[in-house]
C-alpha positions in Angstrom: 60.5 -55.9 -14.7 59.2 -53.1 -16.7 60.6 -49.2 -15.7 58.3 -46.4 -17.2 60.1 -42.9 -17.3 63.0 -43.3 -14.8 65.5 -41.3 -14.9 68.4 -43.8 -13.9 67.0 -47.2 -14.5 70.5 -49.2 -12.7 72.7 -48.0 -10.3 75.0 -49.1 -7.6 77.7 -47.5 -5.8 80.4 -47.9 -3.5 78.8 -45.9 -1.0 77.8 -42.9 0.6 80.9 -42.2 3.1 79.1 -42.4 5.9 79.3 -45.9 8.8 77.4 -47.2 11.5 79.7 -46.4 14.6 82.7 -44.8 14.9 84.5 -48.5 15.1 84.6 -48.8 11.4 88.0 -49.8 10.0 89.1 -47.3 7.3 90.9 -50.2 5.6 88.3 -52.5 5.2 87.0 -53.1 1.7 83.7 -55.3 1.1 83.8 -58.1 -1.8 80.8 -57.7 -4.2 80.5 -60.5 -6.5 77.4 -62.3 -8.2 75.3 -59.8 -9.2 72.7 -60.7 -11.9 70.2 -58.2 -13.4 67.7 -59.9 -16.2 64.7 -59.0 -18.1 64.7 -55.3 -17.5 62.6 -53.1 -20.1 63.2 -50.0 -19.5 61.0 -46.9 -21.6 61.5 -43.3 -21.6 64.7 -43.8 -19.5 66.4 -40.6 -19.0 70.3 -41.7 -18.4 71.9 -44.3 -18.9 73.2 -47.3 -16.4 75.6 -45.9 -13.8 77.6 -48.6 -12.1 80.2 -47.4 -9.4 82.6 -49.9 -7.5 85.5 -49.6 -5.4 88.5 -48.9 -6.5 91.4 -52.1 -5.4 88.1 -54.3 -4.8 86.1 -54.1 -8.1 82.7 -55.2 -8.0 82.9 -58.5 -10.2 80.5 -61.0 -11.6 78.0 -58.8 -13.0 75.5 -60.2 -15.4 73.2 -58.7 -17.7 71.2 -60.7 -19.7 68.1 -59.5 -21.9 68.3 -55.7 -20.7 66.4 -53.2 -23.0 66.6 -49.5 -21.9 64.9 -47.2 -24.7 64.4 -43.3 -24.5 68.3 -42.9 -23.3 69.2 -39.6 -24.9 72.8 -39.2 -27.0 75.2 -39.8 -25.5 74.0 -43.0 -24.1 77.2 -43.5 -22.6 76.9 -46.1 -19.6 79.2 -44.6 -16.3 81.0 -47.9 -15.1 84.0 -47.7 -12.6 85.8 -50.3 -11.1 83.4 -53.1 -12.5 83.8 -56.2 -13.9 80.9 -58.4 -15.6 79.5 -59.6 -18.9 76.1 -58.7 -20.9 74.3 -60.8 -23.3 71.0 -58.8 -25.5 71.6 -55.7 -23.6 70.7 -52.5 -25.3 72.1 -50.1 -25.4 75.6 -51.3 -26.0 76.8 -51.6 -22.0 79.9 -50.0 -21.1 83.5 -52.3 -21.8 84.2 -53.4 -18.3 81.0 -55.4 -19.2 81.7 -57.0 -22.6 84.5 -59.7 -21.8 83.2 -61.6 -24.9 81.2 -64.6 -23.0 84.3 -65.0 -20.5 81.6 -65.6 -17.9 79.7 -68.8 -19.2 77.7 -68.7 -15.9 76.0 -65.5 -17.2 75.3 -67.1 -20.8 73.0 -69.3 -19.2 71.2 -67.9 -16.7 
């Protein structure tokens, strides 16, 4: 996928607060796991990544492989929170909850 002047090229969040029905246990947290983002060229991007999970159930297994986001102005500081993942060619350098130093061999060869 190519991305031409965006201004946040990957995001995910917990959520916006808000729930279907009024039936909604307040307790309840969601398991996010196995998400996998590849070949991404990103140009004239705006900000960098922003990935949000839930804090006590971190969004886990994300892979990045061969993501190339140019344009990001300084700082081009990714915004991760409760995230847990691995990146392989990713540039810029990808936030540290995302660099576990090929812990996740599934992501090495996708």
């Amino acid at each position: 996928m190519t991305m031409e002047r965006v201004k946040i090229p990957i995001r995910f969040s917990s959520g916006s607060n808000d729930h279907p029905d009024e039936w909604w246990h307040p307790n309840a947290l969601p398991v996010v796991r196995g998400i996998f983002i590849g070949n991404v060229t990103g140009m004239d991007i705006r900000q960098a990544p922003v990935l949000e999970g839930l804090e006590g159930a971190p969004f886990e297994g994300i892979c990045m492989t061969n993501v190339q986001l140019d344009g990001i102005g300084p700082p081009a500081t990714w915004h991760c929170e409760s995230v847990v993942g691995d990146a392989v060619g990713v540039s810029p350098m990808p936030c540290s909850q995302l660099q576990r130093k090929g812990c996740s061999s599934w992501c090495r060869h996708s």
